[in-house]
Structure formats: C-alpha cells, structure tokens
CHARMM-style PDB file with segment names, atoms N, HN, CA, C and O in Angstrom:
ATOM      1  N   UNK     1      -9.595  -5.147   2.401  1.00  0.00      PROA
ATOM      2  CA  UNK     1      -9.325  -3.821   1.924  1.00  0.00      PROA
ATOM      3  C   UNK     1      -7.929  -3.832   1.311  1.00  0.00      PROA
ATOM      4  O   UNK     1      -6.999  -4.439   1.842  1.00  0.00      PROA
ATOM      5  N   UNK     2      -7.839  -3.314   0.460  1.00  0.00      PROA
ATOM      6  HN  UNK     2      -8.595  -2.820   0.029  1.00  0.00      PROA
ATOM      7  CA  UNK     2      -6.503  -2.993  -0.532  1.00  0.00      PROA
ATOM      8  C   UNK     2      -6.161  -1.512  -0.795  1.00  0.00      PROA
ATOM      9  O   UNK     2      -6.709  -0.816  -1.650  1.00  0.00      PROA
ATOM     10  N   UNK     3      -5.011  -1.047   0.200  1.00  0.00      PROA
ATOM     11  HN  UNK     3      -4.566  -1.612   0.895  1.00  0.00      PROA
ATOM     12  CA  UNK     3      -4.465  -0.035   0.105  1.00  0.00      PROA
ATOM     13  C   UNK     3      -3.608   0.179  -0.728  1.00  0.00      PROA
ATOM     14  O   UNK     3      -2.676  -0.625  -0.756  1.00  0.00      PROA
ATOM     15  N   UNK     4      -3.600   1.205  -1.602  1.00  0.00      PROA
ATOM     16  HN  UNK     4      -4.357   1.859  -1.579  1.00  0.00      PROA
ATOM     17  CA  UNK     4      -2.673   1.036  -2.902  1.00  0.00      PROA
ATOM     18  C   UNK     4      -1.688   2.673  -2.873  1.00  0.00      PROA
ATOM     19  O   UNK     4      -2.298   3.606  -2.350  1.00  0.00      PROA
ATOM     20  N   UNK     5      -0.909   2.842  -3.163  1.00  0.00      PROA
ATOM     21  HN  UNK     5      -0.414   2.084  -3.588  1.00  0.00      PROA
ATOM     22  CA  UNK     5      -0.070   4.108  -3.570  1.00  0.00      PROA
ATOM     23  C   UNK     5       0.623   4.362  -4.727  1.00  0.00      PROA
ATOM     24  O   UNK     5       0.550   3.301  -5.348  1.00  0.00      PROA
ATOM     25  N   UNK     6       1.437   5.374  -5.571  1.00  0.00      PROA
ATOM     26  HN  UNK     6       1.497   6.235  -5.066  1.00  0.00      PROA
ATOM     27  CA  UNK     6       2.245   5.482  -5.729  1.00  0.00      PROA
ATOM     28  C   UNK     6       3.470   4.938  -5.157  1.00  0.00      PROA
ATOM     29  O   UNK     6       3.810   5.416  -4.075  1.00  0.00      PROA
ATOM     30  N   UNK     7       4.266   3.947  -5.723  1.00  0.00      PROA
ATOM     31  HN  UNK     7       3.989   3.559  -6.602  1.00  0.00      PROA
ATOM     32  CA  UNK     7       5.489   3.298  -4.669  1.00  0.00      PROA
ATOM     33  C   UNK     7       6.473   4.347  -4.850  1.00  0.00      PROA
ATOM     34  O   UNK     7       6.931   4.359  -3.707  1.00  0.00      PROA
ATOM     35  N   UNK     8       7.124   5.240  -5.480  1.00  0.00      PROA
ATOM     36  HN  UNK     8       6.752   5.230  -6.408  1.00  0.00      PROA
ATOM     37  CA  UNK     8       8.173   6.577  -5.409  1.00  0.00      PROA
ATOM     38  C   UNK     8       8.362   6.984  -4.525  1.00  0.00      PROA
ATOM     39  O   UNK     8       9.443   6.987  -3.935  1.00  0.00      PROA
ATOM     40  N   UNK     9       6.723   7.733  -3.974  1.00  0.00      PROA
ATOM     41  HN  UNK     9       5.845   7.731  -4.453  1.00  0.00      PROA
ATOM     42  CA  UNK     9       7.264   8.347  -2.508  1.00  0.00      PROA
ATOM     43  C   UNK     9       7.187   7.740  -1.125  1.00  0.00      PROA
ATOM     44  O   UNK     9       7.383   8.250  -0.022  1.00  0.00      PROA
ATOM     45  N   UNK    10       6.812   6.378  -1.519  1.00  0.00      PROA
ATOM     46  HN  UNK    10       6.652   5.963  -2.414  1.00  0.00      PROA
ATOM     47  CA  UNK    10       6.985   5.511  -0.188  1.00  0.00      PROA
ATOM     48  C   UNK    10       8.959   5.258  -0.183  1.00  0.00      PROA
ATOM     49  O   UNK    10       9.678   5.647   0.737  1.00  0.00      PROA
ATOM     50  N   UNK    11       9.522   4.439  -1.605  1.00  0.00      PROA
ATOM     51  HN  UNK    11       8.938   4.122  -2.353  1.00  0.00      PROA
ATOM     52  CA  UNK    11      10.833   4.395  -1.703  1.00  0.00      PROA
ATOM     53  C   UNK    11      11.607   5.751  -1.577  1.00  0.00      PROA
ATOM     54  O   UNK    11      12.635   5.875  -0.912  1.00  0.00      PROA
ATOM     55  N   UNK    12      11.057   6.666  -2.224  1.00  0.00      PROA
ATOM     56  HN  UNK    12      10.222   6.566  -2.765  1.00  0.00      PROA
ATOM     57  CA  UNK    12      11.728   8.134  -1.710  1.00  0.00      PROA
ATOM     58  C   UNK    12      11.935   8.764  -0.052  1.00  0.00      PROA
ATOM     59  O   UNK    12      12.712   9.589   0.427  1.00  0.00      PROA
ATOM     60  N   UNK    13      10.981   8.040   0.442  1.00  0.00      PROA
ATOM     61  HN  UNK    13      10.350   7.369   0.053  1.00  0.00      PROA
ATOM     62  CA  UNK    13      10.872   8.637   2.101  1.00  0.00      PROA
ATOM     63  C   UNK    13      11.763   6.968   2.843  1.00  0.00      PROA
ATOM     64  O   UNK    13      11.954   6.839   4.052  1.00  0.00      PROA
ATOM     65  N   UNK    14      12.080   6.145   2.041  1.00  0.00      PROA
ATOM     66  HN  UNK    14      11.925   6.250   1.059  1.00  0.00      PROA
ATOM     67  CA  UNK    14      12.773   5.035   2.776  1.00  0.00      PROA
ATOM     68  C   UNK    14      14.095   5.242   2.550  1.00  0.00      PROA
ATOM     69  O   UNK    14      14.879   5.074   3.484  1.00  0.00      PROA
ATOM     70  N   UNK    15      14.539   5.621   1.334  1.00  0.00      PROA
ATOM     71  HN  UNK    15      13.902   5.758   0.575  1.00  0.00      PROA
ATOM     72  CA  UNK    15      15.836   5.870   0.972  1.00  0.00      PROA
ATOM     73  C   UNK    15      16.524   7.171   2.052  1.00  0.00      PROA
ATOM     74  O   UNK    15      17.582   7.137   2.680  1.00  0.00      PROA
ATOM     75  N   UNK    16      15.708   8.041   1.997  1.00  0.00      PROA
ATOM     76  HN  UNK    16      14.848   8.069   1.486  1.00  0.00      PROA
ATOM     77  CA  UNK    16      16.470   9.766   2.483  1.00  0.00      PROA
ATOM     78  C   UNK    16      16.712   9.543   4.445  1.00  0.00      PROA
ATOM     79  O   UNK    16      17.429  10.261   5.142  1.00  0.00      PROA
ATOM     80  N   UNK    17      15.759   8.195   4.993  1.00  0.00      PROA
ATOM     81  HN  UNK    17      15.176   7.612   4.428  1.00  0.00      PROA
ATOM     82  CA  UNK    17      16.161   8.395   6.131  1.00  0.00      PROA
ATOM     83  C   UNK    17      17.381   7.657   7.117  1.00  0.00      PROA
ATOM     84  O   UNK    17      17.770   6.490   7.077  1.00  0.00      PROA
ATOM     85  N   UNK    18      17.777   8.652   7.907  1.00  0.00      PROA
ATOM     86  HN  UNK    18      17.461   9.600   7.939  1.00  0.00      PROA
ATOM     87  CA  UNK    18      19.233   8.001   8.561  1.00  0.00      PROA
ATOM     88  C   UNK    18      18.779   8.048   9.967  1.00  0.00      PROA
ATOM     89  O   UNK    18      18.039   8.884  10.485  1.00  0.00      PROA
ATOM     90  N   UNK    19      19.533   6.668  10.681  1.00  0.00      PROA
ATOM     91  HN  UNK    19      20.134   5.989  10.260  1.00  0.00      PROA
ATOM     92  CA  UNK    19      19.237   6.878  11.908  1.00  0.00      PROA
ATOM     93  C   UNK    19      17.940   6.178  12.760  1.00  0.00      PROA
ATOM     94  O   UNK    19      17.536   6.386  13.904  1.00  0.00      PROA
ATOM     95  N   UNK    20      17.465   5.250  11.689  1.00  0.00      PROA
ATOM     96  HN  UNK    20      17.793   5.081  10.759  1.00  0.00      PROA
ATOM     97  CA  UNK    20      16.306   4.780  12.107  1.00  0.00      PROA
ATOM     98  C   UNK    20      16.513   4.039  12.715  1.00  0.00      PROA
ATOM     99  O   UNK    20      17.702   3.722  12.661  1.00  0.00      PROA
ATOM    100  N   UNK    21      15.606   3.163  13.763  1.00  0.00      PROA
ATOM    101  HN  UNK    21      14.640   3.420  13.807  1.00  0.00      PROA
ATOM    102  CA  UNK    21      16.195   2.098  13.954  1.00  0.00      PROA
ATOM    103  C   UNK    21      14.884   0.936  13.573  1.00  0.00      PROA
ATOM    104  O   UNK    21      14.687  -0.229  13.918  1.00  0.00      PROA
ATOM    105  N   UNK    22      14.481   1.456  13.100  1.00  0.00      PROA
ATOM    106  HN  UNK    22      14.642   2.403  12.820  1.00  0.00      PROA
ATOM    107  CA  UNK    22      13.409   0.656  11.827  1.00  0.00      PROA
ATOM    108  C   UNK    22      14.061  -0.419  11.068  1.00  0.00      PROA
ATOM    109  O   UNK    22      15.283  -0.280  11.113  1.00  0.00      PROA
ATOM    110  N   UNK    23      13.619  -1.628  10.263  1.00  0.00      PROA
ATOM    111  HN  UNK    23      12.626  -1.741  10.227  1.00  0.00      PROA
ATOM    112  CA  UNK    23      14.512  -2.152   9.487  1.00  0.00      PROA
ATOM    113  C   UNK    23      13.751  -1.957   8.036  1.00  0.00      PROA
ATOM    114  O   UNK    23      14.089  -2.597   7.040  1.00  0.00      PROA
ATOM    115  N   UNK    24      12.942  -1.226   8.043  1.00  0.00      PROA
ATOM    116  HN  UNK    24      12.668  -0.706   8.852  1.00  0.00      PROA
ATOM    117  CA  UNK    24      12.272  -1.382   7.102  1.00  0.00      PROA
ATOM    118  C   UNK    24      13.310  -0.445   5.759  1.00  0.00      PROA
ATOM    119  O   UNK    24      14.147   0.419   6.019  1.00  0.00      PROA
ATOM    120  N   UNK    25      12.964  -0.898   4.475  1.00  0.00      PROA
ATOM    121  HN  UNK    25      12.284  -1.600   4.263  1.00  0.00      PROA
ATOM    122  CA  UNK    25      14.254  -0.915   3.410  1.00  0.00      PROA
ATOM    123  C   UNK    25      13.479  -0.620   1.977  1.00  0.00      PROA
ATOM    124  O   UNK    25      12.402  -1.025   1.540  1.00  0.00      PROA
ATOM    125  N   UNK    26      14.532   0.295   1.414  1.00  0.00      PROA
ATOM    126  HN  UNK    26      15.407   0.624   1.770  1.00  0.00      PROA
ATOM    127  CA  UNK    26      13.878  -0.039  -0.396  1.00  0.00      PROA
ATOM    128  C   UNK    26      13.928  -1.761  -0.526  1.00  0.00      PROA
ATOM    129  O   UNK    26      13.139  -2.407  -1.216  1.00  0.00      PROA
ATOM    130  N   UNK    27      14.692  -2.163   0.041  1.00  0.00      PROA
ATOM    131  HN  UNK    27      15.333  -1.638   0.602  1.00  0.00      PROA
ATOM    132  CA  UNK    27      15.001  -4.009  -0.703  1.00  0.00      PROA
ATOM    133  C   UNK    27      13.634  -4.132   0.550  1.00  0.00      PROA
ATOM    134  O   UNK    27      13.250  -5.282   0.761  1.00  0.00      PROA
ATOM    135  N   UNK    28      13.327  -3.636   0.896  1.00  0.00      PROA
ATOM    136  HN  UNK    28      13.639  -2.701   0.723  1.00  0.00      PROA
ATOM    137  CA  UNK    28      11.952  -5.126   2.015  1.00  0.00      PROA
ATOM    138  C   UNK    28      10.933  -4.326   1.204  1.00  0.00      PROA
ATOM    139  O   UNK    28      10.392  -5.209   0.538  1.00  0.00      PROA
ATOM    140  N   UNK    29      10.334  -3.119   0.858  1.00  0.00      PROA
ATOM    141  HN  UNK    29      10.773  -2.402   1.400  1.00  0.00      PROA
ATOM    142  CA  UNK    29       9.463  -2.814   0.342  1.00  0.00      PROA
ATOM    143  C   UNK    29       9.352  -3.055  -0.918  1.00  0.00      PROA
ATOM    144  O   UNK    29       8.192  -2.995  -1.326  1.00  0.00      PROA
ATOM    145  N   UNK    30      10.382  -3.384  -1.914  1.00  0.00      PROA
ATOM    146  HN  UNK    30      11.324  -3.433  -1.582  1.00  0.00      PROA
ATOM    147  CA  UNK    30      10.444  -4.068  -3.273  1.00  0.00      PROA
ATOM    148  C   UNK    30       9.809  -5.410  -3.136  1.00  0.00      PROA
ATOM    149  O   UNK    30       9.007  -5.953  -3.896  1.00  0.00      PROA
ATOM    150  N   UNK    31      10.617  -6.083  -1.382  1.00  0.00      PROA
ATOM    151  HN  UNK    31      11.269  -5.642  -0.765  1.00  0.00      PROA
ATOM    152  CA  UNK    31      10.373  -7.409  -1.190  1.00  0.00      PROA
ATOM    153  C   UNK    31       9.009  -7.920  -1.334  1.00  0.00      PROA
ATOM    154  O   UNK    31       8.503  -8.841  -1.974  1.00  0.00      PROA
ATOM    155  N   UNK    32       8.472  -6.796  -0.328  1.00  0.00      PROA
ATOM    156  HN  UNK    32       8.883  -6.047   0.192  1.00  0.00      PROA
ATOM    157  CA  UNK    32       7.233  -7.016  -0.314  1.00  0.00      PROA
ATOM    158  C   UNK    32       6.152  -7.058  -1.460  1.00  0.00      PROA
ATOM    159  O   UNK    32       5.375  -8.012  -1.500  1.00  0.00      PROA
ATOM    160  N   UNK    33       6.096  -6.223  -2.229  1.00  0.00      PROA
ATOM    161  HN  UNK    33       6.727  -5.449  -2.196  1.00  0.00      PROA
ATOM    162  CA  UNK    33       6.088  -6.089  -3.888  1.00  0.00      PROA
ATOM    163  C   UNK    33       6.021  -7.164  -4.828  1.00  0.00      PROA
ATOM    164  O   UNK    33       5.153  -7.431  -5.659  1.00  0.00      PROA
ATOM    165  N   UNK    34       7.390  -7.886  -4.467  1.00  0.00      PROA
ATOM    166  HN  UNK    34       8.095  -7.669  -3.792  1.00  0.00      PROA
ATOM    167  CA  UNK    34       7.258  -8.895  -5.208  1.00  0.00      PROA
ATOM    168  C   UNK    34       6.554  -9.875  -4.699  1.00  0.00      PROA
ATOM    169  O   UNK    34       5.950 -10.547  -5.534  1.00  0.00      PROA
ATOM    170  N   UNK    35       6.413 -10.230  -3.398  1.00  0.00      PROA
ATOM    171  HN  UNK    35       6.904  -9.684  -2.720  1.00  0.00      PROA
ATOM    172  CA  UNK    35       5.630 -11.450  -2.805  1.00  0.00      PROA
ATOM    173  C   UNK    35       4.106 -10.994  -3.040  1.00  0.00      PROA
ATOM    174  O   UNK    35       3.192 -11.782  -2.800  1.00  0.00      PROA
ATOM    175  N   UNK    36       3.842  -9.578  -3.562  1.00  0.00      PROA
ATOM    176  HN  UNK    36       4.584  -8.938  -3.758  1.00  0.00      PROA
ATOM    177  CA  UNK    36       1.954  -9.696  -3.442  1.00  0.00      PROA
ATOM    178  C   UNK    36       1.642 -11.084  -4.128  1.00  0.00      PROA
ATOM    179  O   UNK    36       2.547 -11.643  -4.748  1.00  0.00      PROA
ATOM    180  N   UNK    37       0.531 -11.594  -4.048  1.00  0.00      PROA
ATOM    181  HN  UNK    37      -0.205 -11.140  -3.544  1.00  0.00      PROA
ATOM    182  CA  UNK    37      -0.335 -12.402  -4.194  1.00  0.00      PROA
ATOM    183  C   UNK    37      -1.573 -11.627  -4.552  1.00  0.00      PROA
ATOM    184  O   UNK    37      -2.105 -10.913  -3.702  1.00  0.00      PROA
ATOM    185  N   UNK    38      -2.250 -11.777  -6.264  1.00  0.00      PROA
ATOM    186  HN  UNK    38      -1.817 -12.357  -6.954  1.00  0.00      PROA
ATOM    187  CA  UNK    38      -3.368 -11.119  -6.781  1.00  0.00      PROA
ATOM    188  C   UNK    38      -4.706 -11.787  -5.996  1.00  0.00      PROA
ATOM    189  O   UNK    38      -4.903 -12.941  -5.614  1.00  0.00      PROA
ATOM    190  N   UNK    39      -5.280 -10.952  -5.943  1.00  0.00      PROA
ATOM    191  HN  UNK    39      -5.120 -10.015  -6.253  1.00  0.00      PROA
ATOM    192  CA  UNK    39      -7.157 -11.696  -5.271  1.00  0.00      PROA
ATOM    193  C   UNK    39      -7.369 -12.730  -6.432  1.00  0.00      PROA
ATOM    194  O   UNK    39      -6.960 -12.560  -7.581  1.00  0.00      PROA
ATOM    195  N   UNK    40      -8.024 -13.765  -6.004  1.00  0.00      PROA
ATOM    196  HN  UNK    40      -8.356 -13.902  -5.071  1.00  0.00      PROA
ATOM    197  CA  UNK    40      -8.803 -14.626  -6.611  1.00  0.00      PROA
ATOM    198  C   UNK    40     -10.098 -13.989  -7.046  1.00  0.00      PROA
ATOM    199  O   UNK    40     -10.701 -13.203  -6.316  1.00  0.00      PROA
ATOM    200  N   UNK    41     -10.661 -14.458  -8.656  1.00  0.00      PROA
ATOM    201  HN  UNK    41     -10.171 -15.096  -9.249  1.00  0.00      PROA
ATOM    202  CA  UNK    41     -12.537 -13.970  -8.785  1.00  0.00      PROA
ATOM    203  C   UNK    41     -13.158 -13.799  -7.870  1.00  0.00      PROA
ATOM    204  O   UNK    41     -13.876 -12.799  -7.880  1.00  0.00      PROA
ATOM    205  N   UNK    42     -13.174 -14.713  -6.628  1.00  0.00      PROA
ATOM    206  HN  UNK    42     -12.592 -15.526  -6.620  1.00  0.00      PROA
ATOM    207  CA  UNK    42     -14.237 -14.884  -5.172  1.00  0.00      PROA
ATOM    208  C   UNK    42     -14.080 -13.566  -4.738  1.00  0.00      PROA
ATOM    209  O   UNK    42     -14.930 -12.678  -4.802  1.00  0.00      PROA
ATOM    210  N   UNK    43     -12.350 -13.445  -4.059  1.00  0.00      PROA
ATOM    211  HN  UNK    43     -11.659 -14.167  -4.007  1.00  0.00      PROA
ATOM    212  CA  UNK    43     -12.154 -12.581  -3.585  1.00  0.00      PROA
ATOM    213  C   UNK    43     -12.173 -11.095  -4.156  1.00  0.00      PROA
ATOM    214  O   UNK    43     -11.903 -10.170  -3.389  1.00  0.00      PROA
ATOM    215  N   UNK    44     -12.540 -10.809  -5.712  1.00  0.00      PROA
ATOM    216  HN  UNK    44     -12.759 -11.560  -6.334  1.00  0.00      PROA
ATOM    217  CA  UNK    44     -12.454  -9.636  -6.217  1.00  0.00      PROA
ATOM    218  C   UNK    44     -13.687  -8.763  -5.693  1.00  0.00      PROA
ATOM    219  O   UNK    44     -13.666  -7.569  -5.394  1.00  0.00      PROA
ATOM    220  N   UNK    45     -14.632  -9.538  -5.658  1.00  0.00      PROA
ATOM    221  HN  UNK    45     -14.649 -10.508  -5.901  1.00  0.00      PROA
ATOM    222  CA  UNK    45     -16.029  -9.054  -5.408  1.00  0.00      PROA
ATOM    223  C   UNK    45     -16.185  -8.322  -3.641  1.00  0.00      PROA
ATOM    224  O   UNK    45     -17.065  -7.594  -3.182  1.00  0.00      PROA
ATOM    225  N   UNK    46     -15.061  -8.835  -3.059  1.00  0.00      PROA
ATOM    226  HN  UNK    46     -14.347  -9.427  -3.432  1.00  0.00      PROA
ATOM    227  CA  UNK    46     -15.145  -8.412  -1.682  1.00  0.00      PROA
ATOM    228  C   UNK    46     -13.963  -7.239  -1.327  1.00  0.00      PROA
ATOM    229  O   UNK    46     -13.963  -6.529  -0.321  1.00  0.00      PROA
ATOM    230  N   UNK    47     -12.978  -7.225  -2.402  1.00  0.00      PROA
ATOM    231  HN  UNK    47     -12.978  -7.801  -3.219  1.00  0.00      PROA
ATOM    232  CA  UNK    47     -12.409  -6.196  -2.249  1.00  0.00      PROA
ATOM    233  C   UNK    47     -12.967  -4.311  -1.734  1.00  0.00      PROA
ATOM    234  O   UNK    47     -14.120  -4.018  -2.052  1.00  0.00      PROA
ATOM    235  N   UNK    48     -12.253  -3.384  -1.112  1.00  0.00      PROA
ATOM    236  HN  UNK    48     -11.317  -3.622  -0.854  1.00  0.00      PROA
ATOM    237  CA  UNK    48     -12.427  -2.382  -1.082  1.00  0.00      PROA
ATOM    238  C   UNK    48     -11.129  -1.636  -1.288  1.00  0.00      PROA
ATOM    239  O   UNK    48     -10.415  -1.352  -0.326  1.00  0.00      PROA
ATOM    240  N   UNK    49     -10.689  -1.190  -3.020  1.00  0.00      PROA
ATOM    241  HN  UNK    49     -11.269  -1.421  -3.801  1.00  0.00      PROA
ATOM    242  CA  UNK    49      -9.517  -0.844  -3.375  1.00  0.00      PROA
ATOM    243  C   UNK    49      -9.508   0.907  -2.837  1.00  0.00      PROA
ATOM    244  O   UNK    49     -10.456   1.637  -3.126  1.00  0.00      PROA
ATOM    245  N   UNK    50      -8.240   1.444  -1.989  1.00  0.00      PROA
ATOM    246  HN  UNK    50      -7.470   0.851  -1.754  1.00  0.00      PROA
ATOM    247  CA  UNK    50      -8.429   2.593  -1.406  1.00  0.00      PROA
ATOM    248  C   UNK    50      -6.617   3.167  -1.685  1.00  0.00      PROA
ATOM    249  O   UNK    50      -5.581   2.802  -1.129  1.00  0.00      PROA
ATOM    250  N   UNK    51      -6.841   4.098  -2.689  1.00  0.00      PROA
ATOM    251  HN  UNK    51      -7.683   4.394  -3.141  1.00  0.00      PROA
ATOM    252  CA  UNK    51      -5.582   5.268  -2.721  1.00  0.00      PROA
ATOM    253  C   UNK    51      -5.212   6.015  -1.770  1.00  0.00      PROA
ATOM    254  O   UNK    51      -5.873   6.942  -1.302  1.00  0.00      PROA
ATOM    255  N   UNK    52      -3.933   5.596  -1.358  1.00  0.00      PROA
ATOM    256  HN  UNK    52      -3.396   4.843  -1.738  1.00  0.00      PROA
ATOM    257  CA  UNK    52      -3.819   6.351   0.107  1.00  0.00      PROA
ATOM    258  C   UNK    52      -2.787   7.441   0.036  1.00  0.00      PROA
ATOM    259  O   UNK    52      -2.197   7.873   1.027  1.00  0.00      PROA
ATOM    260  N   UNK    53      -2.550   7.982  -1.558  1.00  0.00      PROA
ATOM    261  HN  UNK    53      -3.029   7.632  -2.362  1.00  0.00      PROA
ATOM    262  CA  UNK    53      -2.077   9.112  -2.039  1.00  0.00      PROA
ATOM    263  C   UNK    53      -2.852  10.169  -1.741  1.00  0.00      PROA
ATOM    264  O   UNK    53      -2.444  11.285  -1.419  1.00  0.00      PROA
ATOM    265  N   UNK    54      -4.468   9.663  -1.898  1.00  0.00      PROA
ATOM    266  HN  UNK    54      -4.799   8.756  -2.160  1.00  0.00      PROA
ATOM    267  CA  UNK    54      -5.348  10.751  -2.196  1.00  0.00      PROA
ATOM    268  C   UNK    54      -6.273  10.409  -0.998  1.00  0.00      PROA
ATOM    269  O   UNK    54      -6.066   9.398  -0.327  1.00  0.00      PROA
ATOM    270  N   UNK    55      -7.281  11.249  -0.741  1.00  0.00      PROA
ATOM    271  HN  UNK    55      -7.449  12.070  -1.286  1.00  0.00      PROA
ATOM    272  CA  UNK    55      -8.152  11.432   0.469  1.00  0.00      PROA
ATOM    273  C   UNK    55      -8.485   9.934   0.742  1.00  0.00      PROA
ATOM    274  O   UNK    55      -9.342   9.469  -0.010  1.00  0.00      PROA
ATOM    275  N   UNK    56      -8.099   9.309   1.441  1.00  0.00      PROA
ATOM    276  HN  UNK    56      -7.403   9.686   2.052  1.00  0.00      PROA
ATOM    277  CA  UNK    56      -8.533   8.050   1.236  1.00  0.00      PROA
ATOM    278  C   UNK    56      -9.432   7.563   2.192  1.00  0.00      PROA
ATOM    279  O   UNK    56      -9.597   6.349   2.306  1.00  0.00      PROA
ATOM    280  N   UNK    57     -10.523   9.027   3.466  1.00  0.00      PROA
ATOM    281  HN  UNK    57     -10.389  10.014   3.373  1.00  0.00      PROA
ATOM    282  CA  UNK    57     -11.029   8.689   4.106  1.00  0.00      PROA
ATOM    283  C   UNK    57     -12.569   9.320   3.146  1.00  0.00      PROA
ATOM    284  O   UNK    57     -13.691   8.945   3.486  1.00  0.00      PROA
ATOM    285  N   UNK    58     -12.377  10.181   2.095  1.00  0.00      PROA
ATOM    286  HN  UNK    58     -11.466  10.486   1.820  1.00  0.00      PROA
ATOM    287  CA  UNK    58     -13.705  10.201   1.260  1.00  0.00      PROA
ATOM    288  C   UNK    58     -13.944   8.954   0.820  1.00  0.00      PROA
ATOM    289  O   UNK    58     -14.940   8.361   1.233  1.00  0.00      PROA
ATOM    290  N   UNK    59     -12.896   8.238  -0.267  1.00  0.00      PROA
ATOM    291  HN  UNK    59     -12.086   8.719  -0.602  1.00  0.00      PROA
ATOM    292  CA  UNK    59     -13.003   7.241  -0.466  1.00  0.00      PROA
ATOM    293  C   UNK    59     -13.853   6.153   0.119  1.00  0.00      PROA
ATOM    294  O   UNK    59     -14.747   5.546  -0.472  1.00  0.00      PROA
ATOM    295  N   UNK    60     -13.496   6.004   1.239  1.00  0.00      PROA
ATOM    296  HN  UNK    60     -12.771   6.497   1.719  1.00  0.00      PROA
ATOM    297  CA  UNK    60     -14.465   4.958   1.998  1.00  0.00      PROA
ATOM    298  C   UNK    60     -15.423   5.081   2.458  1.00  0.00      PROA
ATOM    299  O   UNK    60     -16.034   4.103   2.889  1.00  0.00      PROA
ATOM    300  N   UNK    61     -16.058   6.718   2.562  1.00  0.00      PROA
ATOM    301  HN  UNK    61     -15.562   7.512   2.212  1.00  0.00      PROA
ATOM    302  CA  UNK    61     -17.545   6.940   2.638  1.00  0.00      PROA
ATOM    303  C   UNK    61     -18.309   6.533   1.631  1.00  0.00      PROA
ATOM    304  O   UNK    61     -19.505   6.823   1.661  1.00  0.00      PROA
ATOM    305  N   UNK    62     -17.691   5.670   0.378  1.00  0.00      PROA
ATOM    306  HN  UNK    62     -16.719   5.435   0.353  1.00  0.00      PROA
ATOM    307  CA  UNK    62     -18.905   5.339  -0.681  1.00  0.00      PROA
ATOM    308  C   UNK    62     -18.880   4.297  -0.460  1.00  0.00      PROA
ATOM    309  O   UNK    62     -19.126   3.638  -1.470  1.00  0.00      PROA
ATOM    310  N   UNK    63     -18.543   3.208   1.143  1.00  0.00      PROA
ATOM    311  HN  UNK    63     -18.343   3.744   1.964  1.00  0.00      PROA
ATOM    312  CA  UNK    63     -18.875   1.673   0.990  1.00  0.00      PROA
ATOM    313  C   UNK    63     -19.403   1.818   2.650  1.00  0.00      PROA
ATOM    314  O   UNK    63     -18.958   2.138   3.752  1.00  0.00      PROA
ATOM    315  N   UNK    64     -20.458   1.425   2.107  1.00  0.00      PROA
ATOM    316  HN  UNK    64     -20.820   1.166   1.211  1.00  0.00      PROA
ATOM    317  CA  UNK    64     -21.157   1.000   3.600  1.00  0.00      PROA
ATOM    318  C   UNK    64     -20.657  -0.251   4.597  1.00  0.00      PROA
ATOM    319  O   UNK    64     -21.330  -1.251   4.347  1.00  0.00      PROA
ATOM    320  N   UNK    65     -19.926  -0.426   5.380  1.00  0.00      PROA
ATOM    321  HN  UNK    65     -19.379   0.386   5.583  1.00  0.00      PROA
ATOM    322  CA  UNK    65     -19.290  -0.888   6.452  1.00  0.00      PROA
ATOM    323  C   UNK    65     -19.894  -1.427   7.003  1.00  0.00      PROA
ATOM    324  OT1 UNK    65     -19.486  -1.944   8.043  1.00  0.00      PROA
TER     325      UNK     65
END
C-alpha cells in the first residue's frame, strides 16, 4: 500500500511544533523523500495507491482485501 499526501501540510505541522520530544524534522521528512525508492513493473500491479489528504477509508472500499 502507498500512502501519498500533499507534503505542505505534513512540513507545515513539523515546522510550527515546539517542545516535542519527537525527532522527527522538515530535514528527516525531506530525508525521507529523497530516499523513496519507485515500485518496480512487478510491483506496480500490486500496489494500492491511497490519499490520505482525502477520505482515505472510502478509498479502500474499492479494493477487496
């Protein structure tokens, strides 16, 4: 499964918080970003791409599990 977003308001809600004791970062979520790795052909066919901006539990009522 491939969860996808808008990255703004993930970096917008990483930037504004103080006090965390999270390490998580605009630089580790860029990080992460840059290290994706695209699916292979094999693997395209098994994908289930899901927007987690938007309802993303309708979404997955159109793949049978």
């Amino acid at each position: 499964m491939l969860c996808v977003r808008v990255a703004w308001p993930t970096a917008n809600r990483l930037f504004s918080r103080r006090g965390d004791v999270s390490d998580a970062t605009v630089d580790l979520l860029k990080g992460q970003q840059a290290g994706f790795e695209g699916f292979t052909e094999e693997e395209q066919s098994l994908v289930i791409r899901l927007d987690t901006s938007q309802d993303w539990e309708s979404q997955l009522l159109k793949y049978e599990v």
